[in-house]
C-alpha positions in Angstrom: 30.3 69.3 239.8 26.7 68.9 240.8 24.2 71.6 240.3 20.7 72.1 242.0 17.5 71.6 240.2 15.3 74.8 239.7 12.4 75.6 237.3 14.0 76.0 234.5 16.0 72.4 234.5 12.3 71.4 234.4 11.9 73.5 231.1 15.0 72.0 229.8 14.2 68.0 230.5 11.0 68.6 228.1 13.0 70.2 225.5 15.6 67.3 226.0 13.3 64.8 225.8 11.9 65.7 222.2 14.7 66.4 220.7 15.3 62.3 222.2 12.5 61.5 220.9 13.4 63.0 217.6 17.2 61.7 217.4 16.3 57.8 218.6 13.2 57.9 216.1 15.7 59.4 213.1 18.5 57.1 214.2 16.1 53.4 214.1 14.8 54.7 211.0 17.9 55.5 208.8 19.8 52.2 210.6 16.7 49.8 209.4 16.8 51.4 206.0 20.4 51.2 206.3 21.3 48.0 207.0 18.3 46.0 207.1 15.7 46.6 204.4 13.9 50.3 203.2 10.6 48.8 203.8 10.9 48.1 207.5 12.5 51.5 207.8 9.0 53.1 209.9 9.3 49.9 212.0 12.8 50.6 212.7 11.5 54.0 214.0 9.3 53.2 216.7 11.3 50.0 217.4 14.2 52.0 218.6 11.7 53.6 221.8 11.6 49.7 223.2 15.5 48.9 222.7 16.6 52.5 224.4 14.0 51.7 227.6 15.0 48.3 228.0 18.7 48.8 227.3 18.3 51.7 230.2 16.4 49.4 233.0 18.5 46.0 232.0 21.8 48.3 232.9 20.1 49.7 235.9 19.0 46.5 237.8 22.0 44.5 236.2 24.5 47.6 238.2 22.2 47.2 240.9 22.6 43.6 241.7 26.5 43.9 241.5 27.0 47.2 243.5 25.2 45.3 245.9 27.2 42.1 246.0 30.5 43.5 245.0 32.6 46.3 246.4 35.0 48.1 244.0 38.0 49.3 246.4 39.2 52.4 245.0 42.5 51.1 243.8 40.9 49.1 241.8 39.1 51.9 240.2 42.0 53.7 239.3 44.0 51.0 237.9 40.9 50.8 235.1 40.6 54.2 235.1 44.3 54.3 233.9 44.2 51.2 231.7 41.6 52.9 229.6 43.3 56.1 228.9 46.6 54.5 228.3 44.9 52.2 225.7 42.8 55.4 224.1 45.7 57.3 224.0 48.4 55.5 223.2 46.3 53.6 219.6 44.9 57.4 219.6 48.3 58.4 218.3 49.1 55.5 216.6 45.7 56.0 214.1 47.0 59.4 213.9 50.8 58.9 213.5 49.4 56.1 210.4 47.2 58.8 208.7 50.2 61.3 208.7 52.2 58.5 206.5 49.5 58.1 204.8 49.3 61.7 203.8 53.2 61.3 202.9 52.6 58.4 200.6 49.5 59.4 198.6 49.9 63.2 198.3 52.3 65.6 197.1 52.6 69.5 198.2 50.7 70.3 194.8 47.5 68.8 196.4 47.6 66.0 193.5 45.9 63.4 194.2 45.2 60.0 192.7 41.6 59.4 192.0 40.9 56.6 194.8 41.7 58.9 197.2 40.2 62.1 196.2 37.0 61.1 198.6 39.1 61.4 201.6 40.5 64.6 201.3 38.6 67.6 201.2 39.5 69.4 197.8 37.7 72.7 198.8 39.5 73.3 201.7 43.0 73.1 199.9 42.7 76.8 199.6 44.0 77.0 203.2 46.5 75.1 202.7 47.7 76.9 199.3 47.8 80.0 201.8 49.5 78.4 204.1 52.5 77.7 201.4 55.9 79.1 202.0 56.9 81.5 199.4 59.6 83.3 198.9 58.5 86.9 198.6 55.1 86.4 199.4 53.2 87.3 202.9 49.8 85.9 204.8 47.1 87.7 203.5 44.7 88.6 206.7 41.4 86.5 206.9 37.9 88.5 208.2 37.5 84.8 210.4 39.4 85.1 212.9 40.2 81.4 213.4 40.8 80.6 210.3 43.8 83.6 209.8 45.1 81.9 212.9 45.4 78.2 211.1 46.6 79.1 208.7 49.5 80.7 210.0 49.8 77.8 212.6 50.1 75.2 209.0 52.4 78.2 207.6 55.1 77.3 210.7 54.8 74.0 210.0 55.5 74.1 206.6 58.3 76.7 207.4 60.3 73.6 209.5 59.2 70.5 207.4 58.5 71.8 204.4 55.5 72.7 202.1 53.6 69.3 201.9 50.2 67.6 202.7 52.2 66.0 205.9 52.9 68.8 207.3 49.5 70.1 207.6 48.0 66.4 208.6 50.6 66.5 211.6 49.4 69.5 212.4 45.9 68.0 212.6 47.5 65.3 214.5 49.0 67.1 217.2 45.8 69.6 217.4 43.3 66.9 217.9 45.5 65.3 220.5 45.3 68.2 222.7 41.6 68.5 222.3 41.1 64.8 223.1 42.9 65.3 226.9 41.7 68.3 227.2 38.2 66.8 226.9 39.3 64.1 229.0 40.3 66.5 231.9 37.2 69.0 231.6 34.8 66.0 231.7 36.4 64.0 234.6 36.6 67.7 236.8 32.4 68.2 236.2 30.9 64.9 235.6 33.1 61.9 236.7 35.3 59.0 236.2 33.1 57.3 234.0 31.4 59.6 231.4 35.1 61.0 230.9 36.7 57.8 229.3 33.0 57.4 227.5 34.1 61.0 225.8 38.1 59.6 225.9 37.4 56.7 224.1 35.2 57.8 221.5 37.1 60.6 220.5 40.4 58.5 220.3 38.8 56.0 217.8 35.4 57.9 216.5 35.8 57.4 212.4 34.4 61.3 211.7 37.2 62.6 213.9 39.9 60.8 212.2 38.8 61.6 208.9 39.1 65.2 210.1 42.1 65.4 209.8 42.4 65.5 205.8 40.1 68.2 206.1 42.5 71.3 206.7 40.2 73.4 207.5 39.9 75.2 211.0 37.2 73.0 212.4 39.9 71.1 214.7 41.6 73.8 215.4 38.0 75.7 216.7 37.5 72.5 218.7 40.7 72.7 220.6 39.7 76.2 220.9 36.9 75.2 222.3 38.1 72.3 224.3 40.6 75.4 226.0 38.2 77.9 226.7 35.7 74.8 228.2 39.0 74.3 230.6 39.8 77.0 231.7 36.1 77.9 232.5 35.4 75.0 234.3 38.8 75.3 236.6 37.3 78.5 237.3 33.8 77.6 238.5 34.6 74.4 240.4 37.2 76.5 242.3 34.6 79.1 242.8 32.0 76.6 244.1 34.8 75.2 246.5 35.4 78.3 248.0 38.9 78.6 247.3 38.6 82.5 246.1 38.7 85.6 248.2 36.6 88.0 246.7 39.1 89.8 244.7 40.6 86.7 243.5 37.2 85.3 242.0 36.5 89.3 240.4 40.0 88.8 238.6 39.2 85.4 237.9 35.9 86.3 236.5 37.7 89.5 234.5 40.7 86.6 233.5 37.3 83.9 232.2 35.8 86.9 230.2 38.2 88.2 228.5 39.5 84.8 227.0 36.3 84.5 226.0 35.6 87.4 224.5 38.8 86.6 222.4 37.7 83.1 221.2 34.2 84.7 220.4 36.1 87.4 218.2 38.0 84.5 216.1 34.4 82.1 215.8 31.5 83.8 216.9 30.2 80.0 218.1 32.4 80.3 220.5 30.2 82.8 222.9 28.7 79.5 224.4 31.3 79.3 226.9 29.3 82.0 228.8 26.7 79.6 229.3 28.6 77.2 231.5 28.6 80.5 234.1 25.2 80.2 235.1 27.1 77.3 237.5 27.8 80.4 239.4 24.1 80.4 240.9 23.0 76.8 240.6 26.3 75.0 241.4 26.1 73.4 244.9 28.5 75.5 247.3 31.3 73.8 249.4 29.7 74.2 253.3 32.4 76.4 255.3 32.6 78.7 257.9 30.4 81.9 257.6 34.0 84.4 258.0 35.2 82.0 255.3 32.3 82.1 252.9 33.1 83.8 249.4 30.2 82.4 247.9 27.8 82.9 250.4 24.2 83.9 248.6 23.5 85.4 245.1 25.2 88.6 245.5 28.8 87.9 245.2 27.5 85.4 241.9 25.8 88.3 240.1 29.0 90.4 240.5 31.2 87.6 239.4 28.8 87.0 236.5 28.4 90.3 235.3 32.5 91.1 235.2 32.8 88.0 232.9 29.9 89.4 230.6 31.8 92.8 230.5 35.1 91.5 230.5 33.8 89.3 227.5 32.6 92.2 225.6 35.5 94.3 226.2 38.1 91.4 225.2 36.1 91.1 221.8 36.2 95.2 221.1 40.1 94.7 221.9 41.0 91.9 219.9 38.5 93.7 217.0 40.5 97.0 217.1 44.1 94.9 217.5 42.9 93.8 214.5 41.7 96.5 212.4 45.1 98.8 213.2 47.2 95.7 212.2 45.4 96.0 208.5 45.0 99.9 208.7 41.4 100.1 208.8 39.0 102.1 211.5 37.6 100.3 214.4 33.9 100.5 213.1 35.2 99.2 209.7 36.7 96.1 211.7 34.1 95.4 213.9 31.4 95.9 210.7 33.4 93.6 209.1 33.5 90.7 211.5 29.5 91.2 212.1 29.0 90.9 208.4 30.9 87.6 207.8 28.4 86.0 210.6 25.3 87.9 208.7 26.4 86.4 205.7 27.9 82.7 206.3 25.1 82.3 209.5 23.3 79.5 208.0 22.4 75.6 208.1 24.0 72.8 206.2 22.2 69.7 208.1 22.8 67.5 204.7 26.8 67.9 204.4 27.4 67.3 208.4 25.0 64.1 208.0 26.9 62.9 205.2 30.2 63.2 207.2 28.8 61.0 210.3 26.9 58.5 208.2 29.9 56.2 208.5 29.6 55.8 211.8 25.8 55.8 212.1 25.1 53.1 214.6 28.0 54.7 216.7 26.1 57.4 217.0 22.9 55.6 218.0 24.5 54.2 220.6 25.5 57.5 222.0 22.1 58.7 221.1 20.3 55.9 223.3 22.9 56.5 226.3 22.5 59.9 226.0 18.2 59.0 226.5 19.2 57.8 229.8 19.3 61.3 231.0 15.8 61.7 230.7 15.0 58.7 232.7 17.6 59.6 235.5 16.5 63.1 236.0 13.5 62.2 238.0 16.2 59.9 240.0 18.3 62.6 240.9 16.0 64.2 243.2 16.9 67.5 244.4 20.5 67.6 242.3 22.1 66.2 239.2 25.3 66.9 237.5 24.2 67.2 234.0 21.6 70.3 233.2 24.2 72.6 232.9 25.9 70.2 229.4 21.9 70.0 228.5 21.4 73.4 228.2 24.7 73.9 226.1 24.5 71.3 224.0 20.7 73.0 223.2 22.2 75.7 222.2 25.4 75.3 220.2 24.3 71.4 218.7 20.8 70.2 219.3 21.6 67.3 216.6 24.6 66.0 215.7 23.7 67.2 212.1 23.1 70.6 213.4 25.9 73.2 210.9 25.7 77.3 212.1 28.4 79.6 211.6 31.2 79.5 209.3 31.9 76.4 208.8 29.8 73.3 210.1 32.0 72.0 213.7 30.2 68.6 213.9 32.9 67.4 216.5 31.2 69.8 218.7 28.1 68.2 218.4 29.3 64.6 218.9 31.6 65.6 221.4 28.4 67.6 223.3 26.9 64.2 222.6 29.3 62.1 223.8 29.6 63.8 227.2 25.5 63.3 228.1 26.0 59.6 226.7 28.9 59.2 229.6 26.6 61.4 231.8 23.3 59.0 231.3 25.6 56.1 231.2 27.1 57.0 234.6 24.3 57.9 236.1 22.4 54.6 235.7 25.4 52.4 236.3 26.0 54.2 239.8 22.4 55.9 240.3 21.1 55.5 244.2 23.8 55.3 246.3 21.8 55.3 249.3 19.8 52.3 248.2 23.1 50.4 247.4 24.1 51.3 251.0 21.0 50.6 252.9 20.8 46.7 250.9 24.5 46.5 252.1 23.6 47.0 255.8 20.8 44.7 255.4 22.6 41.9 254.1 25.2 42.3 256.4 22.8 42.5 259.4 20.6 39.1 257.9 24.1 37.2 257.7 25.6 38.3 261.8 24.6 35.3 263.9 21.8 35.3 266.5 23.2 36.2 269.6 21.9 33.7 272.5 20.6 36.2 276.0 22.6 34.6 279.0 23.3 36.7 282.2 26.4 37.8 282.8 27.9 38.4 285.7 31.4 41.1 286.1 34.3 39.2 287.3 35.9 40.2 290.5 38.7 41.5 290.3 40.3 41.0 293.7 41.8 37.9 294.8 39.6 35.1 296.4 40.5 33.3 299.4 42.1 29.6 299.2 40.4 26.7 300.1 41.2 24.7 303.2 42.3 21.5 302.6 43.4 19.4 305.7 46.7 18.4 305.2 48.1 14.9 307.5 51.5 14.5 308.7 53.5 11.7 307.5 57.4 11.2 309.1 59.6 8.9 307.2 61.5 8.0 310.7 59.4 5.8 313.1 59.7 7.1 316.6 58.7 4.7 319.7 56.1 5.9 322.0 58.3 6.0 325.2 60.1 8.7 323.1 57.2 10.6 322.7 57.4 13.0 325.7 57.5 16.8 324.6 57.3 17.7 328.4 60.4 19.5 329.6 60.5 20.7 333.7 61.6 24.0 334.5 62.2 25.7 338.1 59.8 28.2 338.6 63.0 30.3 339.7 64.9 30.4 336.3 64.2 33.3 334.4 65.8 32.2 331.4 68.6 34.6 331.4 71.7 33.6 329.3 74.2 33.3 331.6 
């Protein structure tokens, strides 16, 4: 999807480009203090500003100079295109399906675990797992978060079909994080392309913090398949909008369908409210040119009643889903809906140390997503009049402006790096296949320097009738010699005969 550039995509690139700033000047310092040496750790910081700009115009002009002399056919295209998900996915399940045995080897249901291996499993989470635990006589006691009441009754089915042990929960990790991973494959390739969406495949197939996730049961994958869904389902809605494949009651109930599942996932983790952001596409997405009886989309009126039915229709899925919830436990809906606010007034706060610890194995990953990621800044001035990119800006502003950012309940730093991840594909994909138009104008010249001169001669239209033949004189020649006394031709006739045939 590409959107148009107003004023406030203006007010966004500045805020982008510090935090940039920021992130690349964090990232140099902690990687030459790292793995280098602590005292060239401030050198490291300002030498990262030179690696990022010369990494972005070495791509650029390298891109440049084979888009010009090499055409990809499209096959082509989606034969790598296909090799790249097949390899992500397939090794994605195998890292999984081996941490699962793992799991099965090392721990027992009691959550005992041998020392080595008590710093890869998260001991203060086990207490969703001991209430996930099959027990005779015993029943789920309801959670105030919403997602996590929802987990743990997911790891409680589990457990009811293979039996109350640490493998049961990691599959359950497994399988969860696989659906996230091509569901982040499918909403990235449907609003920013080929490219940036095996950038996102890849890295989520193999990134180490992901993987390590899954001995964490707690409901931080499970909120980022959540998420993943909702993003789905959202975009699906908006690129069919901007396509003009609505009528107008058919977008109303698709924008009534859009806020409603919202307002549910907002009820079970308030972070989840950031899906409304993605409908401001609804005014700055670039419409699908058709015929004016045709036109759904046709100025801002039909937008600002498609946009205000989702904001209702998110608001009245969360009241539902908060008095479903206070009858099933017997309480009054202002109780329930007190309740829920209070959780977030309570747990609403910012753990930056704990996520950085998580992602500090994978540091110079990150950098590298971090310097792609810069690239945006650069191409924005490129993109002229649109861009496809603003609208994953302005979320990832909001819900993770660092991957280290923690708010809410618990910290979700695969919603940062995967925020991340997608404007690392974006910037990447935008440099590699940046100005089209001056690939295909260098084309056209080189294909107009290489046709040979043609020579001016007149030419003259052929005629198309037949000419006449030559005369050629043609002499007699008799293979029988006659004499000349026999050479009389001269035959007397009386002037009285009139030839009749008697």
């Amino acid at each position: 999807m590409t959107y148009r550039k107003t004023w406030f995509s203006y007010v966004l690139w500045a805020v982008y480009a510090g935090i940039c700033i920021m992130l690349l000047t964090f990232m140099g310092f902690d990687l030459f203090a790292g793995y280098i040496s602590s005292s060239m750790a401030r050198i490291g910081g300002l030498l990262i500003f030179p690696i990022a700009v010369g990494a972005y115009w070495g791509i650029r002009i390298i891109s440049q100079m084979i888009r010009k002399k090499y055409v990809m056919h499209m096959h082509t295209a989606n034969m790598l295109e296909f090799f790249v998900v097949a390899i992500s996915v397939v090794f994605g399940i195998l890292f999984r399906i081996s941490s699962v045995l793992y799991s099965e080897m090392y721990f027992d249901s009691a959550f005992a675990v041998p020392a080595p291996i008590c710093d890869i499993v998260k001991v203060p989470y086990a207490s969703y797992y001991d209430m996930a635990l099959v027990r005779a006589g015993e029943t789920l006691e309801p959670l105030s978060h919403g997602a996590g009441y929802l987990y743990v009754m997911c790891i409680s089915a589990v457990c009811f079909f293979l039996g109350n042990r640490i493998a049961s929960a990691v599959l359950l990790q497994a399988v969860i994080q696989m659906i996230s991973i091509v569901s982040a494959y499918v909403v990235v390739r449907k609003t920013v392309g080929k490219l940036a969406a095996c950038v996102v495949l890849v890295y989520l197939s193999f990134s180490g913090t992901y993987l390590s996730e899954m001995y964490n049961l707690s409901p931080e994958c499970f909120v980022f398949m959540l998420y993943m869904c909702g993003l789905l389902l959202i975009t699906a809605y908006l690129k069919d909008y901007c396509n003009n494949r609505f009528n107008k009651p058919m977008a109303v109930c698709g924008a009534v369908l859009v806020g409603l599942v919202t307002g549910i996932l907002a009820y079970l983790d308030l972070k989840l409210i950031v899906l409304l952001v993605f409908l401001i596409a609804l005014f700055t997405g670039k419409k699908l040119t058709v015929p004016e009886e045709k036109c759904v989309n046709n100025g801002t009126g039909m937008s600002v009643i498609t946009f205000l039915t989702a904001i209702v229709s998110c608001a009245a899925g969360l009241f539902i889903m908060s008095g479903m919830v206070s009858l099933y436990r017997g309480t009054g809906f202002i109780q329930g809906i007190s309740g829920w606010a209070s959780l977030y007034q309570q747990k609403f706060e910012v753990a930056v140390i704990h996520n950085f610890e998580q992602i500090r194995p994978e540091l110079p990953v990150i950098a590298l997503l971090m310097i792609a990621a810069s690239f945006l800044v650069f191409e924005y001035f490129r993109c002229r009049k649109e861009q496809n990119f603003m609208l994953w800006i302005l979320a990832c502003l909001l819900i993770a402006p660092t991957p280290m950012f923690a708010a809410g309940i618990m910290s979700y730093p695969m919603i940062a790096l995967f925020q991340w991840s997608v404007l690392a594909g974006a910037g990447l994909q935008n440099c590699i296949f940046g100005d089209k138009a001056e690939v295909v104008r260098a084309k056209i010249e080189e294909i107009n320097a290489a046709a040979e001169p043609v020579e001016e001669k007149p030419r003259f239209i052929e005629n198309p009738l037949p000419l006449p033949k030559k005369h050629v004189k043609k002499e007699m020649d008799y293979q029988y010699p006659v004499e000349d006394k026999d050479m009389k031709y001269d035959v007397e006739v009386d002037e009285k005969d009139d030839f009749d045939i008697q």
